[in-house]
Backbone as XML, in Angstrom:
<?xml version="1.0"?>
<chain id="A" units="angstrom">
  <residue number="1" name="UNK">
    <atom name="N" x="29.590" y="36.987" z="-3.350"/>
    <atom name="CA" x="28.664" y="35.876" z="-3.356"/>
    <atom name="C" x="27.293" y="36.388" z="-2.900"/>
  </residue>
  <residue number="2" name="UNK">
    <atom name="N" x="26.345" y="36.022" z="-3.716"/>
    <atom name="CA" x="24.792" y="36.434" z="-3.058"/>
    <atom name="C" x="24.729" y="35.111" z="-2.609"/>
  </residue>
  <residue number="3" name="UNK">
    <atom name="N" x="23.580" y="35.920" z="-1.352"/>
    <atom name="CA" x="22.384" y="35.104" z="-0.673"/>
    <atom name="C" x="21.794" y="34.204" z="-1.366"/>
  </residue>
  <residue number="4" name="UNK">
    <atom name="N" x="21.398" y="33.012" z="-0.955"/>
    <atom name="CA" x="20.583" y="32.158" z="-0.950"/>
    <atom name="C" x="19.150" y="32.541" z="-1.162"/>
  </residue>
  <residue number="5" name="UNK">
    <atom name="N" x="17.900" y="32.285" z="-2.649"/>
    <atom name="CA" x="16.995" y="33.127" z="-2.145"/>
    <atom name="C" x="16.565" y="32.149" z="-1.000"/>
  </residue>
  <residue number="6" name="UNK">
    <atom name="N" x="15.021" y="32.725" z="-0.153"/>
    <atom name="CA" x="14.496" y="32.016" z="0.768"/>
    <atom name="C" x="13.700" y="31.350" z="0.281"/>
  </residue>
  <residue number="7" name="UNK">
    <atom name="N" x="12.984" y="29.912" z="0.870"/>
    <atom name="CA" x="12.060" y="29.195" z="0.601"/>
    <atom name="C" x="10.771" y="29.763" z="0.042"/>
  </residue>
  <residue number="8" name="UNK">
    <atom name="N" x="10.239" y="29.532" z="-0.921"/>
    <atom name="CA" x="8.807" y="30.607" z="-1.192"/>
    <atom name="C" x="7.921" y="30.401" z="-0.657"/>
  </residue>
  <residue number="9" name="UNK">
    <atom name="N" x="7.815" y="29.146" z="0.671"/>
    <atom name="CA" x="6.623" y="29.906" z="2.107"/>
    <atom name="C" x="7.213" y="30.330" z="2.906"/>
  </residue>
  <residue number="10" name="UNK">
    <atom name="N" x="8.353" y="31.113" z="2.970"/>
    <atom name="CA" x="8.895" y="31.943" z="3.538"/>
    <atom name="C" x="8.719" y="33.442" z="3.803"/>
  </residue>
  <residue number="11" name="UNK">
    <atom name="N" x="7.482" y="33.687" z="2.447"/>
    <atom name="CA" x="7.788" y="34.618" z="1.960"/>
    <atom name="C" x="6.297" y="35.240" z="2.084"/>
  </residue>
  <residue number="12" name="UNK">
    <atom name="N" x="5.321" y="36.403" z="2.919"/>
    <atom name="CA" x="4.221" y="36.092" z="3.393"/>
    <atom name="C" x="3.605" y="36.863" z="2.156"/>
  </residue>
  <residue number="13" name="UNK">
    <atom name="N" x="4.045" y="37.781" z="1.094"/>
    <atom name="CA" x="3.738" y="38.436" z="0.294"/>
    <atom name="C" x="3.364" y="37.234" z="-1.243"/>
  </residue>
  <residue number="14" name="UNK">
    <atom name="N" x="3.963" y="36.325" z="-1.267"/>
    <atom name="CA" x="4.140" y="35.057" z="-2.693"/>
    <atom name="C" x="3.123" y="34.333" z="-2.013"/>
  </residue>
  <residue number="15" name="UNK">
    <atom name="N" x="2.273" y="34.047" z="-3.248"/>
    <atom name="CA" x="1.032" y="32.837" z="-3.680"/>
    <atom name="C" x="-0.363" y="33.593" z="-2.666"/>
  </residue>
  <residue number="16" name="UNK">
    <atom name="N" x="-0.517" y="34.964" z="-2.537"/>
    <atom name="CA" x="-1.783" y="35.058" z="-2.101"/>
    <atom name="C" x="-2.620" y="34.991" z="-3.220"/>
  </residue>
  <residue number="17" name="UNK">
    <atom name="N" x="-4.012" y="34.928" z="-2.976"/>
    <atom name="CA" x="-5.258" y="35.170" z="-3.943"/>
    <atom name="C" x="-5.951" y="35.966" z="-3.745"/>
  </residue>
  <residue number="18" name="UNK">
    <atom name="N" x="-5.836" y="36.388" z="-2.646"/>
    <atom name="CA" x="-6.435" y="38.047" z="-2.129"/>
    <atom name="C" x="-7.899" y="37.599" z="-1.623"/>
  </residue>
  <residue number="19" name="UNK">
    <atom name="N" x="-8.357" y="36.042" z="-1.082"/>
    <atom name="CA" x="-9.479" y="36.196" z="-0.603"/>
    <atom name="C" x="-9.502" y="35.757" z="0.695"/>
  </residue>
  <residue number="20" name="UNK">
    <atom name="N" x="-10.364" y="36.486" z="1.626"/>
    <atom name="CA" x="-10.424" y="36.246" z="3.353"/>
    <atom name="C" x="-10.800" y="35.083" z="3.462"/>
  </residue>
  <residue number="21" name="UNK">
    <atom name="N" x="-10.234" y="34.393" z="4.310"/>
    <atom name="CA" x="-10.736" y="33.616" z="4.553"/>
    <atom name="C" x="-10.135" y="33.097" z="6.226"/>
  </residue>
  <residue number="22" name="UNK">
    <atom name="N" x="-10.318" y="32.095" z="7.051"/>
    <atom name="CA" x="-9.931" y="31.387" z="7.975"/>
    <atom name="C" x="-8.899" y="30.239" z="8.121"/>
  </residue>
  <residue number="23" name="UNK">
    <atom name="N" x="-7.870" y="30.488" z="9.040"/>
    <atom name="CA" x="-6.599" y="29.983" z="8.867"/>
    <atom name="C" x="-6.789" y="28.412" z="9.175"/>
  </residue>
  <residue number="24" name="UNK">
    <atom name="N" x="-6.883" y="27.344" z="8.760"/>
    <atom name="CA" x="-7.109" y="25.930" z="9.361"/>
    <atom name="C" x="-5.879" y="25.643" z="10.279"/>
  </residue>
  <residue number="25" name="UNK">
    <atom name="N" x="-5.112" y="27.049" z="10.693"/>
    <atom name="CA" x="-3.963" y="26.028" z="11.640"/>
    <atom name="C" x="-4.556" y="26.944" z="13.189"/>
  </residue>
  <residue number="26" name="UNK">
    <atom name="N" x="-4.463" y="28.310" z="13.002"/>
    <atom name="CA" x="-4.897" y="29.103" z="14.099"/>
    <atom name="C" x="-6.561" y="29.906" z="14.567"/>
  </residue>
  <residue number="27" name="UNK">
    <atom name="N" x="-7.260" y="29.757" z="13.003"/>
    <atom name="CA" x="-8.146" y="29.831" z="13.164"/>
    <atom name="C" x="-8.345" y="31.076" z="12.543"/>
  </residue>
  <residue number="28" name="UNK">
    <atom name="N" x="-7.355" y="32.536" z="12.764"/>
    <atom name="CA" x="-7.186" y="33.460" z="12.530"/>
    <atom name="C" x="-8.031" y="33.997" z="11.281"/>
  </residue>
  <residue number="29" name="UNK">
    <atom name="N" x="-8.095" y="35.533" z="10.918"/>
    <atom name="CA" x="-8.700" y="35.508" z="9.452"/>
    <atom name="C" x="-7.325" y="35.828" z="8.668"/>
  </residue>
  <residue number="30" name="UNK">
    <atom name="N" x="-7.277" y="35.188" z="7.597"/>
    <atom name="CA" x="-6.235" y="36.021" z="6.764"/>
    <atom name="C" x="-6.215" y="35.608" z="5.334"/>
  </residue>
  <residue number="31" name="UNK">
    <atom name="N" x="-5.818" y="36.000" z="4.615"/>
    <atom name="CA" x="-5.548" y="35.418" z="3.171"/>
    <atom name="C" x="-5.516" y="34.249" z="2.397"/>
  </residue>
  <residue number="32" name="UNK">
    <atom name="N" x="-6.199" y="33.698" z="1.654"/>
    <atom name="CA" x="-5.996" y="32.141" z="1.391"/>
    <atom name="C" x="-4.966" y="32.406" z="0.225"/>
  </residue>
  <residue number="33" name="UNK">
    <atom name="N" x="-4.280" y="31.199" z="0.173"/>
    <atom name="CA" x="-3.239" y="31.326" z="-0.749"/>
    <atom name="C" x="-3.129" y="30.405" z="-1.204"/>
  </residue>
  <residue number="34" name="UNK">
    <atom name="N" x="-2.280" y="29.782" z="-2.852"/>
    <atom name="CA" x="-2.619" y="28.866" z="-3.438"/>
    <atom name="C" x="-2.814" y="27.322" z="-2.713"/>
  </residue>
  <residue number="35" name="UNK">
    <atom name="N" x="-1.955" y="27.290" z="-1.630"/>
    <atom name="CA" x="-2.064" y="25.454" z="-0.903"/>
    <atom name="C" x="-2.772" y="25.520" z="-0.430"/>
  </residue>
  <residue number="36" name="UNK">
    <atom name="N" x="-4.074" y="26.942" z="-0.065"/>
    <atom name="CA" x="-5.150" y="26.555" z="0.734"/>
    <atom name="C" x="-4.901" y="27.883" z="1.835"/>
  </residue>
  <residue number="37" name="UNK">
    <atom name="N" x="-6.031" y="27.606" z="3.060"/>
    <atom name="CA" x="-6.197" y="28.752" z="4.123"/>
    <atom name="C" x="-4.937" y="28.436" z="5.116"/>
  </residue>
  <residue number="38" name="UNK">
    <atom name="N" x="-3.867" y="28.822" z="4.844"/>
    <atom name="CA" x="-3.192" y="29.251" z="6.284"/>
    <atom name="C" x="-2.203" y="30.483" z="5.866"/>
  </residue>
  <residue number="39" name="UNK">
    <atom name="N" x="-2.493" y="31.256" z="7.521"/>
    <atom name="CA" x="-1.468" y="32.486" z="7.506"/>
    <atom name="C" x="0.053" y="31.935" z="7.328"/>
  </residue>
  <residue number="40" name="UNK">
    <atom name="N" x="0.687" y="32.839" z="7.227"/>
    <atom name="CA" x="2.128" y="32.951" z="6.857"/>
    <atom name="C" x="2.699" y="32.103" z="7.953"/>
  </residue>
  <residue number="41" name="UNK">
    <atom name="N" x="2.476" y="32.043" z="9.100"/>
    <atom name="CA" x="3.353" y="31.643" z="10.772"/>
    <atom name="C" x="2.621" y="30.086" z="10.387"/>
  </residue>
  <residue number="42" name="UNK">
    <atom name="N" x="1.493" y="29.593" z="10.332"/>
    <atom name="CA" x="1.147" y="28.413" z="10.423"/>
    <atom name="C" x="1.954" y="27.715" z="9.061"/>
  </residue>
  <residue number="43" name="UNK">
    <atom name="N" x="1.647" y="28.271" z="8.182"/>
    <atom name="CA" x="2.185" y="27.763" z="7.066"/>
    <atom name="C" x="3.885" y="27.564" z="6.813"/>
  </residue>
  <residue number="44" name="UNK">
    <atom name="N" x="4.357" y="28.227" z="7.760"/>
    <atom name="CA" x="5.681" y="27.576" z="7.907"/>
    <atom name="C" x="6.021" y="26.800" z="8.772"/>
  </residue>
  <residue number="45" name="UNK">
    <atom name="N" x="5.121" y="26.604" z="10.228"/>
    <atom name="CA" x="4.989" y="25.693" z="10.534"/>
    <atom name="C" x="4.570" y="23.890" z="9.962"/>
  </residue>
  <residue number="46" name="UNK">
    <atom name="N" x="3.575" y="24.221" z="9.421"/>
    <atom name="CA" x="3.684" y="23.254" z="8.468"/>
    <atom name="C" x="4.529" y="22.359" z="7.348"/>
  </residue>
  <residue number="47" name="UNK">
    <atom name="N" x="4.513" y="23.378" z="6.874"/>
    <atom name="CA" x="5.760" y="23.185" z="5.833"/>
    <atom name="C" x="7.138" y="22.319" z="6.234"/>
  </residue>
  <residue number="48" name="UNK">
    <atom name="N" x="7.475" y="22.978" z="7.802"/>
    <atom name="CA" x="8.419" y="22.263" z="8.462"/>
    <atom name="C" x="8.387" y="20.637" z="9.184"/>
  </residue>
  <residue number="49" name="UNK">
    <atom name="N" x="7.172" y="21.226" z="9.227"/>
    <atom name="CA" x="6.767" y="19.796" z="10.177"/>
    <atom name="C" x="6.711" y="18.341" z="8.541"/>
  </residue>
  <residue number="50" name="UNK">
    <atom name="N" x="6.022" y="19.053" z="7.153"/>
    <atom name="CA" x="6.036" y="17.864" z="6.895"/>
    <atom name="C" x="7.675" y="17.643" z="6.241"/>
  </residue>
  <residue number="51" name="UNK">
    <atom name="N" x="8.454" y="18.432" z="6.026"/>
    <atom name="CA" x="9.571" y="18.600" z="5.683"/>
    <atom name="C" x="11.016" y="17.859" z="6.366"/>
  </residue>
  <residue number="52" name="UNK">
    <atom name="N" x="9.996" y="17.311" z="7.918"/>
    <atom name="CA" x="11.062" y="16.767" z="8.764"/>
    <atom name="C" x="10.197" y="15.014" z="8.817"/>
  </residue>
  <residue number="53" name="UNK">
    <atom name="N" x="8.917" y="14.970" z="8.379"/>
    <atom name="CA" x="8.833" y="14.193" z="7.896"/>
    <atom name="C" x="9.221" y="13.207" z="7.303"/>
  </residue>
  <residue number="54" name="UNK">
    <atom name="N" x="9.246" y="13.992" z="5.796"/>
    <atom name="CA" x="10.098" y="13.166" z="4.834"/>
    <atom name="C" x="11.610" y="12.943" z="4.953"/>
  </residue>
  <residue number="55" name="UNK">
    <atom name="N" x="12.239" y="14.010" z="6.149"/>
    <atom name="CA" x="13.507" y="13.806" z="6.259"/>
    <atom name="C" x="13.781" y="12.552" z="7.102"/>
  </residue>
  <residue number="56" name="UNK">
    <atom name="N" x="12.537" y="12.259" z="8.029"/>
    <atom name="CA" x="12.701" y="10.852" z="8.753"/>
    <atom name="C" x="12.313" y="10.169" z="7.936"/>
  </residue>
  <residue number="57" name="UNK">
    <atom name="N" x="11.571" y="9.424" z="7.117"/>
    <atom name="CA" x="11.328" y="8.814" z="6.452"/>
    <atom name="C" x="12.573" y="8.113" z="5.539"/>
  </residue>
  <residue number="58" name="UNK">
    <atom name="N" x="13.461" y="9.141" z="5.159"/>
    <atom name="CA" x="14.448" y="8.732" z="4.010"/>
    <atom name="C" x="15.685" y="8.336" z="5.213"/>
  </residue>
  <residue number="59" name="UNK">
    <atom name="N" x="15.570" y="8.073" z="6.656"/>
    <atom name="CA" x="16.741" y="7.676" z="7.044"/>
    <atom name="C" x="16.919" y="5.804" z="7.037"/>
  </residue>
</chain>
């Protein structure tokens, strides 16, 4: 049995654009990528946060 792949903001290498820019979660400089400026760590933060969101929402 294979693995599960991982979520694709999981993944800090998928959806860059290769331009510098400033992270809107830490401030940091790093890569903007297609949803916009956040590094890899914020952006899964995010992701989670709205992810538990919608999971409250649908109870």
């Amino acid at each position: 049995m294979s693995t599960p792949e991982p979520e694709p903001w999981r993944d800090p290498e998928r959806y860059k654009t290769g331009k510098l820019t400033s992270c809107h979660g830490c401030g940091n400089s790093c890569r903007k990528t297609h949803w916009g400026a956040w590094c890899y760590g914020c952006n899964v933060e995010r992701i989670e946060r709205i992810n538990k969101t919608f999971a409250d929402l649908m109870k």
